[in-house]
MOPAC internal coordinates of N, CA, C and O (Angstrom, degrees):
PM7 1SCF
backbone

  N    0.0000 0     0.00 0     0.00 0    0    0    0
  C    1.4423 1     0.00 0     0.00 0    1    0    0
  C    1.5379 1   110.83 1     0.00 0    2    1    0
  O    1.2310 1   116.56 1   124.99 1    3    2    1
  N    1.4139 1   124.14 1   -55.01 1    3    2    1
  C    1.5293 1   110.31 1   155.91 1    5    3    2
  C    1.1459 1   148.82 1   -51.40 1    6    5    3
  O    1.2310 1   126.60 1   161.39 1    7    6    5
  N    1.2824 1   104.92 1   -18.61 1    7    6    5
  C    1.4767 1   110.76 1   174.62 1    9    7    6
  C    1.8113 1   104.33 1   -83.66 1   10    9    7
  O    1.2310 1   125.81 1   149.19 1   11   10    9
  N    1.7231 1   106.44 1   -30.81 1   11   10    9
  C    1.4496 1    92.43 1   166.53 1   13   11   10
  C    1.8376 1   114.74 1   -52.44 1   14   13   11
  O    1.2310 1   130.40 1   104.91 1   15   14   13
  N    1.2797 1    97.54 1   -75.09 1   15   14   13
  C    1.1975 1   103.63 1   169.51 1   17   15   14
  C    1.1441 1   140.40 1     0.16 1   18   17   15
  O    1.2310 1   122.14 1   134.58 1   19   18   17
  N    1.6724 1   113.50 1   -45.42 1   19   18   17
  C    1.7102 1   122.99 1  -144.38 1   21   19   18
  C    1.5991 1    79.75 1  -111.30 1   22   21   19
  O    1.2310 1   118.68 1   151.36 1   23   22   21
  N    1.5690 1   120.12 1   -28.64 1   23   22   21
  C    1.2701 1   133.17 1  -171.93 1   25   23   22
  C    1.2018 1   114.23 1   -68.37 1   26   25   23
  O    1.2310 1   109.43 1   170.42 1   27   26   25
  N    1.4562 1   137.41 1    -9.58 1   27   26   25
  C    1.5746 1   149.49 1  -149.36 1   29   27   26
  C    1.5222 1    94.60 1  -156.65 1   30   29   27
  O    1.2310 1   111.81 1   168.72 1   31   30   29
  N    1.3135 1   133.04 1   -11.28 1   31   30   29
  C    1.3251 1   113.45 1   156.10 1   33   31   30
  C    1.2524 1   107.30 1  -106.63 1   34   33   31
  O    1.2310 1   110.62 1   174.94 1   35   34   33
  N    1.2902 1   135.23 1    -5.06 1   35   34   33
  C    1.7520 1   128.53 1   163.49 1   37   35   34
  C    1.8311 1   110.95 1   -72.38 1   38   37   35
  O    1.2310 1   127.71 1   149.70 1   39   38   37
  N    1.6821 1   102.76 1   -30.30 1   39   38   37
  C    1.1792 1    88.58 1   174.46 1   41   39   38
  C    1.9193 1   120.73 1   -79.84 1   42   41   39
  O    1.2310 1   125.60 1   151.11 1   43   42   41
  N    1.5524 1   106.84 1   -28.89 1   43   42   41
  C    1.1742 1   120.17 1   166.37 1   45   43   42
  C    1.9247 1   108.49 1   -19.60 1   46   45   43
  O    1.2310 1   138.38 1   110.60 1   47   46   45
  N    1.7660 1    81.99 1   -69.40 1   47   46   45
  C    1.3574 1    82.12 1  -160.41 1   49   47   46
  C    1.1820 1   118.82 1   -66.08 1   50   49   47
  O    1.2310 1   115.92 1   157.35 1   51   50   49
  N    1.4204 1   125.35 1   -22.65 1   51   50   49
  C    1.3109 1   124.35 1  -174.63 1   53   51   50
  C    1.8138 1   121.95 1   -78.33 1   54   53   51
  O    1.2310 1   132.98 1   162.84 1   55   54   53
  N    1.2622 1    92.52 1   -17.16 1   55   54   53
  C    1.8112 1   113.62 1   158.42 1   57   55   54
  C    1.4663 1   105.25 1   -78.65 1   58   57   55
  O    1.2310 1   126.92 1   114.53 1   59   58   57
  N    0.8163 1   104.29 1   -65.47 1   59   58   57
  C    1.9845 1   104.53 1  -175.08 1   61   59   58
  C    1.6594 1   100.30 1   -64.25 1   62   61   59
  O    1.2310 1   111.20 1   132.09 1   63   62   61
  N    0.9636 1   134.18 1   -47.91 1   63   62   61
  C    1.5548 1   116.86 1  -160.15 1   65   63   62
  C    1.6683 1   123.44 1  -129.77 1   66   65   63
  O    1.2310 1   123.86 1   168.24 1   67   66   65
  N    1.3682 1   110.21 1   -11.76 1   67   66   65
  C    1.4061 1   112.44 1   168.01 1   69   67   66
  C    1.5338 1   113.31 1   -95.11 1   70   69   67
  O    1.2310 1   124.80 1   146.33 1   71   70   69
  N    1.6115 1   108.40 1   -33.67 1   71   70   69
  C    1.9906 1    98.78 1  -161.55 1   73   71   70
  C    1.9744 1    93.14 1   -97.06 1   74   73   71
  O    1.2310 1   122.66 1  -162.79 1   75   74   73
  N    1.2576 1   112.51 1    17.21 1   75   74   73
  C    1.5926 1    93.82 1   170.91 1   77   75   74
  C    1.8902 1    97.21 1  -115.60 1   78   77   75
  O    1.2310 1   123.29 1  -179.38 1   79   78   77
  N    1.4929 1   111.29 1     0.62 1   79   78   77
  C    1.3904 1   117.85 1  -164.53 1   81   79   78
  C    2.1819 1    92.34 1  -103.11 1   82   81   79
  O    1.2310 1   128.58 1   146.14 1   83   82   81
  N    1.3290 1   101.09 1   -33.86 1   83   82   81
  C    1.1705 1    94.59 1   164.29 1   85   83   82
  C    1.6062 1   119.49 1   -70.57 1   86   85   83
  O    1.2310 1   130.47 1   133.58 1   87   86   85
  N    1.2095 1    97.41 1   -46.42 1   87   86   85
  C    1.6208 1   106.59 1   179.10 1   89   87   86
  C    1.8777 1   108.24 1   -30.73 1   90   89   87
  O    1.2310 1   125.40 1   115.58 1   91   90   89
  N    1.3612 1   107.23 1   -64.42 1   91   90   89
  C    1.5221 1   125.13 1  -154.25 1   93   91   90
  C    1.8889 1    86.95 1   -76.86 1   94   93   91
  O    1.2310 1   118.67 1   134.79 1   95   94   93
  N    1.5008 1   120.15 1   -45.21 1   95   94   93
  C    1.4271 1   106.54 1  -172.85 1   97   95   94
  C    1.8578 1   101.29 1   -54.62 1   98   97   95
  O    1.2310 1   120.66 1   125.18 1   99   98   97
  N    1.1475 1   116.34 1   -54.82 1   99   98   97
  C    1.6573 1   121.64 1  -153.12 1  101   99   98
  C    1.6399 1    95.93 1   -57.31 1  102  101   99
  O    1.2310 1   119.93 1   154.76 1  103  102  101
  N    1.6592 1   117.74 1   -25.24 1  103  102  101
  C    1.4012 1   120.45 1  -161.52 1  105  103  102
  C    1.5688 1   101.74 1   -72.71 1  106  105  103
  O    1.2310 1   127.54 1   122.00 1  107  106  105
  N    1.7940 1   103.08 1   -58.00 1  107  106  105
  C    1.8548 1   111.08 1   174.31 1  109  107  106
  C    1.2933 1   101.66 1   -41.10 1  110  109  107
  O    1.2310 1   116.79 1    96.81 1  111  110  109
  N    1.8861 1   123.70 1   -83.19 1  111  110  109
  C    1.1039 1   105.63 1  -154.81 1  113  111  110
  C    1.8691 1   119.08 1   -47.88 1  114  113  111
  O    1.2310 1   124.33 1   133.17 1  115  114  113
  N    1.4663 1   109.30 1   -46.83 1  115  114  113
  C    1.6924 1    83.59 1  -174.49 1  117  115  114
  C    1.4877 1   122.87 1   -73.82 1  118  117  115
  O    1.2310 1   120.23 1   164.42 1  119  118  117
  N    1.6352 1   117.16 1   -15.58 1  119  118  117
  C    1.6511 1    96.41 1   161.35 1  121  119  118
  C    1.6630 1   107.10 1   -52.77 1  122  121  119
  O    1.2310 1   109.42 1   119.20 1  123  122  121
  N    1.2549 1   137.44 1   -60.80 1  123  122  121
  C    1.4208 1   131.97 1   162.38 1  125  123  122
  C    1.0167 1   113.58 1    -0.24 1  126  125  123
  O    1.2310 1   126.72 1    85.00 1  127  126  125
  N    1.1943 1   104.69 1   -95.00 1  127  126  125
  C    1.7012 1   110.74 1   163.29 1  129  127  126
  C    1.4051 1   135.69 1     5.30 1  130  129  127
  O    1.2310 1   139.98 1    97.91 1  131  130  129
  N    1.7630 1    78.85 1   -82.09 1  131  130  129
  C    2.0163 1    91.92 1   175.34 1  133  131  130
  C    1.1485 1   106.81 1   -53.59 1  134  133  131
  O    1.2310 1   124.82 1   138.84 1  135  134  133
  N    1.4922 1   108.35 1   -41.16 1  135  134  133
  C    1.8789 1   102.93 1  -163.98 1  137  135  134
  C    1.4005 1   132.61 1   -57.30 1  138  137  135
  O    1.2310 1   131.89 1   153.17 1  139  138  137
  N    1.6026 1    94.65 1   -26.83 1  139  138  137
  C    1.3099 1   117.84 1   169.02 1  141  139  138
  C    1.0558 1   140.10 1   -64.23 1  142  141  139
  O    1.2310 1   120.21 1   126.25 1  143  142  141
  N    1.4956 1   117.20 1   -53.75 1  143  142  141
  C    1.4600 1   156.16 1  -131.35 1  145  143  142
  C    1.3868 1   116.14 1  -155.81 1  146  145  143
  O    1.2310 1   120.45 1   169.08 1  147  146  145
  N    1.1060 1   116.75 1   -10.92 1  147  146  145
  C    1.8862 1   142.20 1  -169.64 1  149  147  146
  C    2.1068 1    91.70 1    29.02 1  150  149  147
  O    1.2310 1   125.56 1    16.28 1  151  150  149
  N    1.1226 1   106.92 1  -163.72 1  151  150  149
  C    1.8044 1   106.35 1  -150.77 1  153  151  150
  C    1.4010 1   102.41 1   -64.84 1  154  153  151
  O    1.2310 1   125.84 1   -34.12 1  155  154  153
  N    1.0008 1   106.38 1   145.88 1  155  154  153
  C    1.9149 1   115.30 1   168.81 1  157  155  154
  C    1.7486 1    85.88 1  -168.53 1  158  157  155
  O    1.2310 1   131.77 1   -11.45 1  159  158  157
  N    1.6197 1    94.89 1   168.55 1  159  158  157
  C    1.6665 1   135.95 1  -161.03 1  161  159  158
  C    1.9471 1   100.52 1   -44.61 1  162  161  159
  O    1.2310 1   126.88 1   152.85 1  163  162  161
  N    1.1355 1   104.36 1   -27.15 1  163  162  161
  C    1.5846 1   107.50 1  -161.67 1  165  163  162
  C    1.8928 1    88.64 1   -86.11 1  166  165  163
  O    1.2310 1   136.33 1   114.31 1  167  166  165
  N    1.6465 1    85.99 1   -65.69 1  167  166  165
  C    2.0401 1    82.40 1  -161.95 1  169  167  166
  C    1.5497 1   108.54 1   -36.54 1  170  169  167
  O    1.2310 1   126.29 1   137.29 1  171  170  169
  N    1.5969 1   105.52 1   -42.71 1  171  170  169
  C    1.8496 1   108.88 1   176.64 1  173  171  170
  C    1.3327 1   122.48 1   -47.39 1  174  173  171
  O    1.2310 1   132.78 1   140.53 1  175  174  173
  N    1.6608 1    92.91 1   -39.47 1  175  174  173
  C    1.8105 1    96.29 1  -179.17 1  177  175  174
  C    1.9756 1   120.69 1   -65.55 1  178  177  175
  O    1.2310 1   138.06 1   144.53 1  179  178  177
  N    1.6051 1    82.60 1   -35.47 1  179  178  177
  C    1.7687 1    97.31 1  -175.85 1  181  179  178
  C    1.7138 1   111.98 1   -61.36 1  182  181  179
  O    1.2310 1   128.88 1   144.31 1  183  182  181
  N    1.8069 1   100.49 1   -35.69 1  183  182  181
  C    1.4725 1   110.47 1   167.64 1  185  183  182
  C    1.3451 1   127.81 1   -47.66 1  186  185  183
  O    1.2310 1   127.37 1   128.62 1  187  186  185
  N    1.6034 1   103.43 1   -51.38 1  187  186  185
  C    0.9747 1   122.78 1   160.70 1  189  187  186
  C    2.0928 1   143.77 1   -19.93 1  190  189  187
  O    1.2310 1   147.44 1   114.15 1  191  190  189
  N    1.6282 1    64.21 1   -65.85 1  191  190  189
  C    1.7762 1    88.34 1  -175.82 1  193  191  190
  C    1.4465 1   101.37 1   -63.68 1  194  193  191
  O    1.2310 1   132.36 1   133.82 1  195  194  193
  N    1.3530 1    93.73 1   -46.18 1  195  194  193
  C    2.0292 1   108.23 1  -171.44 1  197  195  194
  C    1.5856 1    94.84 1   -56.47 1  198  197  195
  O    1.2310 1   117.94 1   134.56 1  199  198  197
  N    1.1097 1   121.53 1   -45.44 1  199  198  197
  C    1.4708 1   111.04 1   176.03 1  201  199  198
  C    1.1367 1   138.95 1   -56.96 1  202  201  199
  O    1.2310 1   128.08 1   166.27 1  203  202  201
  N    1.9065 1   102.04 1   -13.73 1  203  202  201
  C    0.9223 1   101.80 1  -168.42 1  205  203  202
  C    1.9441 1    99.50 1  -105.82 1  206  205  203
  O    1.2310 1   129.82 1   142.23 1  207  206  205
  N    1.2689 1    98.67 1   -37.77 1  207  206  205
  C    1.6378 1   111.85 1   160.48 1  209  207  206
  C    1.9912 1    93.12 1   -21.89 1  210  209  207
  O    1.2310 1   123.98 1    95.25 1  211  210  209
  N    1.2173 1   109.97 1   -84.75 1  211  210  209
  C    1.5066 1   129.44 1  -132.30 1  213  211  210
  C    2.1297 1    75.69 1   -69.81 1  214  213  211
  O    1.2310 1   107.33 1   152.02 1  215  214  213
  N    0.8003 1   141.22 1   -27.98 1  215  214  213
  C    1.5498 1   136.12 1  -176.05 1  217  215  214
  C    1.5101 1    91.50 1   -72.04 1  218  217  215
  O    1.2310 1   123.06 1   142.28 1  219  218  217
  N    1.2040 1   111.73 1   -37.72 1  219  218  217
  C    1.6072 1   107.30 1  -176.76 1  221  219  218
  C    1.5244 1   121.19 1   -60.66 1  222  221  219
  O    1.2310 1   124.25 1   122.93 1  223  222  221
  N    1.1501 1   109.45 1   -57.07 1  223  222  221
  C    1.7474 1   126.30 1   162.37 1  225  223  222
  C    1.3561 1   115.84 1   -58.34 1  226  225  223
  O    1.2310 1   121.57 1   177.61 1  227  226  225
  N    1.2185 1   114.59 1    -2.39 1  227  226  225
  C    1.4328 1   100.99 1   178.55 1  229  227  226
  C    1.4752 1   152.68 1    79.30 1  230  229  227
  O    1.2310 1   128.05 1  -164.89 1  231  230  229
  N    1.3027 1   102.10 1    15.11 1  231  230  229
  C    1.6971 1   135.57 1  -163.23 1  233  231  230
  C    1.2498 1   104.17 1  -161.70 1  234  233  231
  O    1.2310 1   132.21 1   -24.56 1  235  234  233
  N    1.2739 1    94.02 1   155.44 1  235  234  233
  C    1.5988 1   117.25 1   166.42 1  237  235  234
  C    2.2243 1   106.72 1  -113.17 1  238  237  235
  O    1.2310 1   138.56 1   -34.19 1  239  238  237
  N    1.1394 1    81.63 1   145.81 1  239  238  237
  C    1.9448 1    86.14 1   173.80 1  241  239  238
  C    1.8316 1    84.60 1  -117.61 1  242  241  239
  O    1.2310 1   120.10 1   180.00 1  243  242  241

């Protein structure tokens, strides 16, 4: 029963506090990016991922 437990609050957290913390990092670095360098193959890719982050969580912003 604890190991259920410990198993559904590790995922908790990683829904609640790592994939919306990735979300917002992948967003800074490619404005960075653009700001720098304006669009090329990478910033698209970083878009990307974030797109795929934010499908993960379950919402759109």
């Amino acid at each position: 029963m604890w190991l259920f437990l410990r198993r559904r609050l590790i995922m908790w957290a990683v829904l609640a506090i790592a994939v919306p913390l990735l979300d917002w990092l992948l967003g800074k670095v490619s404005e960075q990016l653009k700001a720098r360098k304006g669009e090329n193959p990478v910033s698209r890719g970083l878009d990307t991922a974030r797109s795929g982050v934010r499908t993960l969580r379950g919402r759109r912003r």
